[in-house]
C-alpha positions as CSV (number, residue, x, y, z in Angstrom):
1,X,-53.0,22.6,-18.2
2,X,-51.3,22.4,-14.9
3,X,-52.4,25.4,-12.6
4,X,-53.0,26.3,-8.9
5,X,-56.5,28.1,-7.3
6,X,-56.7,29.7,-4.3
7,X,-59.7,30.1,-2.5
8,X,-60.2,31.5,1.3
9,X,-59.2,34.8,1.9
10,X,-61.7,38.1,2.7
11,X,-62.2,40.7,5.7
12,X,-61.3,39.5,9.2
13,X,-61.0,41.5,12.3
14,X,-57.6,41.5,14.6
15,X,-57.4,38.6,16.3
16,X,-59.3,36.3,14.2
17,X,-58.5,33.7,12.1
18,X,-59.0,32.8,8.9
19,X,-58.0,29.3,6.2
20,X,-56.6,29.7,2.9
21,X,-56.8,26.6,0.6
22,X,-54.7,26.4,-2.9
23,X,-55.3,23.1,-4.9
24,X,-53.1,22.1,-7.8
25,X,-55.0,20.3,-10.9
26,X,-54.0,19.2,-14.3
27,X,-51.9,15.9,-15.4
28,X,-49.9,15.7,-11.9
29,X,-47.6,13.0,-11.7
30,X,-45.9,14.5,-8.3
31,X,-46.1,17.9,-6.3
32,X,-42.7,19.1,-4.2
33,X,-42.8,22.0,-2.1
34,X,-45.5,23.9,-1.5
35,X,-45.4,27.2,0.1
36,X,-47.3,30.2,0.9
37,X,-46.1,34.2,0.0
38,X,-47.9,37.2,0.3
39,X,-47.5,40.7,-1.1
40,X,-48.6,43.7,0.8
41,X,-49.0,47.4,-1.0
42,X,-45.5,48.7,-2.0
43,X,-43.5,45.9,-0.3
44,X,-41.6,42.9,-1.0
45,X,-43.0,39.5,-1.7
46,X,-41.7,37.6,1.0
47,X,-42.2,33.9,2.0
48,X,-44.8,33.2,5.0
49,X,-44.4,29.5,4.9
50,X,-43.7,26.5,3.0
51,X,-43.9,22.4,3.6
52,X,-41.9,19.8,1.9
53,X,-43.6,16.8,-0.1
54,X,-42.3,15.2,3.4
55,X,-44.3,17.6,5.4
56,X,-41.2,19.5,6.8
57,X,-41.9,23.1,7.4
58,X,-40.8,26.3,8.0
59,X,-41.8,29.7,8.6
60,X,-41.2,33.3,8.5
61,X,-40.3,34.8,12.0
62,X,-43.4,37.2,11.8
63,X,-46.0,34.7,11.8
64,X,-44.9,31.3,14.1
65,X,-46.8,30.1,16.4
66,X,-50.0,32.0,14.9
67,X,-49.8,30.4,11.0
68,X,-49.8,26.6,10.4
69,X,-49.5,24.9,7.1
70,X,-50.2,21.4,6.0
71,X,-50.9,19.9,2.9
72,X,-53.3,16.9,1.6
73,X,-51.1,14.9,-1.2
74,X,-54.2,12.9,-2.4
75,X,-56.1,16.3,-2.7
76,X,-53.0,18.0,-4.0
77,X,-53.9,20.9,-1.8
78,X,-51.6,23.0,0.7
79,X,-53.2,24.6,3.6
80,X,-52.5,27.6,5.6
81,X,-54.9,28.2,9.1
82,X,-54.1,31.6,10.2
83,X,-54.9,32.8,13.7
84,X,-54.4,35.9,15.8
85,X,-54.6,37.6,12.9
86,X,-52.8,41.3,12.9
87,X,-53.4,44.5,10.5
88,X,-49.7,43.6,9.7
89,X,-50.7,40.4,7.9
90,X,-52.8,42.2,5.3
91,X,-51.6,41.6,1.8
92,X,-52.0,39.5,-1.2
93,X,-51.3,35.9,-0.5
94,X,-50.2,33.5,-3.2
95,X,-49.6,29.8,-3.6
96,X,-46.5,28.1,-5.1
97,X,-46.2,24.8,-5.7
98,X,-43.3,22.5,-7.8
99,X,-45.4,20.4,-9.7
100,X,-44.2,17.4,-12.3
101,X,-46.6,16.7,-15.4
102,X,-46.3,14.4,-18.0
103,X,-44.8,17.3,-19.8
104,X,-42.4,18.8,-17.5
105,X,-42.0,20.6,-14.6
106,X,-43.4,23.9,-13.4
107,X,-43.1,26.6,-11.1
108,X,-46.5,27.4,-10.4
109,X,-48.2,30.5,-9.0
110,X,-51.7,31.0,-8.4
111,X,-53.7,33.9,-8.9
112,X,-53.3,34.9,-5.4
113,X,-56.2,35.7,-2.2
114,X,-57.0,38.8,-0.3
115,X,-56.4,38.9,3.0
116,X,-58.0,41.7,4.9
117,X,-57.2,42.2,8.9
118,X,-58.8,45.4,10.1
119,X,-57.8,47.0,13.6
């Protein structure tokens, strides 16, 4: 079974920072893109960043210059190191990932982190 865990989120104040992790496991043969969303209560899932099996990036408008992701192919793991965190930035955060197993591809989510940023 091919699946994606988050770990790193929790309770930061304004202006901190914090490091979300998200490692893919299962039969991998490859991983594509890998990107970060988050959720916030009674709002859109939107896209905060994403990063190529290349390690081309891109981010949403809202958080360059303060979010930076990166990924570790031999760990299979995406990265994203938050700073100058905002109350704005609280919300859900999930992984996605394109992975190829031996039985196919998949558009995975994981069970998504909590990312707290109090004023």
């Amino acid at each position: 079974q091919v699946q994606l865990v988050e770990s790193g989120g929790g309770l930061v104040q304004a202006g901190g920072s914090l490091r979300l992790s998200c490692a893919a496991s299962g039969s991998i043969l490859s991983i594509g893109t890998m990107g970060w969303y988050r959720q916030a209560p009674g709002k859109q899932r939107e896209l905060v960043a994403r990063i190529t099996s290349g390690g081309s990036t891109n981010y949403a408008d809202s958080v360059k210059d303060r979010f930076t992701i990166s990924r570790d192919n031999a760990k299979n793991t995406v990265y994203l190191q938050m700073a100058s965190l905002k109350p704005d930035d609280t919300a859900v955060y999930l992984c996605n990932a394109g992975v190829i197993s031996r039985r196919g591809y998949y558009d995975l989510w994981g069970q998504g982190t909590q990312v707290t940023v109090s004023s």
